[in-house]
N, C-alpha and C positions, 0 to 999 in steps of 0.2 A: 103213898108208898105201896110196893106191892112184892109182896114174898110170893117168889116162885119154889113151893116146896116138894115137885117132883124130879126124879130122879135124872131122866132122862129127856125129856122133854123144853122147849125154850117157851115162856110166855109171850106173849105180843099184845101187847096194850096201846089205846088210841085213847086221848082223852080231847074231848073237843067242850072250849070253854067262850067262844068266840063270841058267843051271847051275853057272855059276863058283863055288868057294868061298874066301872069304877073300881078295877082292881087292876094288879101289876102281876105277870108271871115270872118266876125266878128262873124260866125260861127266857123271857122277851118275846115270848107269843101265846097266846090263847090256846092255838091247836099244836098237840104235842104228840109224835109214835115213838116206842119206844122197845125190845125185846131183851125180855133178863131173864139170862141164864139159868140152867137146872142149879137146884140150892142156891138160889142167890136173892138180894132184894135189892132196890133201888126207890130211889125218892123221885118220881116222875115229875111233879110240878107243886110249887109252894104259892099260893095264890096270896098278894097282901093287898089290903085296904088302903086305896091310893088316896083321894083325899075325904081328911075325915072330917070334916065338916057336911061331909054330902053324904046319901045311902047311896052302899052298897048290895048290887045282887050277883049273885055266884049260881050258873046255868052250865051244866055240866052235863056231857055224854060219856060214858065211860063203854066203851068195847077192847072186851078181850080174847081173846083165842090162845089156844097150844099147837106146837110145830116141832118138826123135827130140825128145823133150819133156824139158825139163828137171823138169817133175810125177814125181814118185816113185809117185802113185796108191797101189797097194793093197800097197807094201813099206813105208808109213805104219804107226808103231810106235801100238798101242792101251793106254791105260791106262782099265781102267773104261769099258768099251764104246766109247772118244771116244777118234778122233783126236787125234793129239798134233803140233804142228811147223807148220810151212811147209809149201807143194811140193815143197820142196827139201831140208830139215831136220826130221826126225822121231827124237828132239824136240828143241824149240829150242836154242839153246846157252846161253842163262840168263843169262850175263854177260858184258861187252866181255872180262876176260881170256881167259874158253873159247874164245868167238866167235876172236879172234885165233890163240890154237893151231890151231885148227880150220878157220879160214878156207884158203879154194883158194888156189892159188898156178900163175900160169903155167906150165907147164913149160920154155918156151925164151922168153927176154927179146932184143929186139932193141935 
């Protein structure tokens, strides 16, 4: 998860897990961009233990940066030479249940 707690600013986060073995992303991919809003937080990627009779290892990169643009630009995840996602979302979230785990969430509600 990642709380973006300034004001005016969007985060832009890149998590690359492609090295992982033997786990499943709540994305459907290992490598995942993402940028969430000023005040806001989101659940980037839920990694689970695919089969448990077997070890698991979890290899993560984690890059983040601040923007004034809610465009993620060039931390846009590539499959096959081609951009994958939104400006926002790299790559998409596939289905309304993902979309909802994954969707931002204000930080402070008035």
């Amino acid at each position: 998860m990642v709380d973006n707690v300034l004001e005016d600013l969007w985060v832009h986060v890149k998590v690359k897990c492609s090295n992982s073995v033997n786990v499943l992303s709540s994305r459907g991919t290992l490598d995942v961009a993402d940028s969430v809003p000023p005040l806001s937080r989101q659940i980037i990627m839920i990694l689970t233990h695919f089969e448990p009779t077997q070890t698991y290892i979890v290899h993560h990169e984690l890059l983040v940066r601040v923007s004034r643009s809610h465009a993620i630009g060039d931390f846009a995840v590539f499959r096959n030479g081609v951009r994958t996602g939104s400006e926002s979302h790299s790559p998409p979230f596939g289905c309304p249940s993902i979309e909802q785990l994954h969707s931002r969430k204000a930080l402070f509600y008035s």
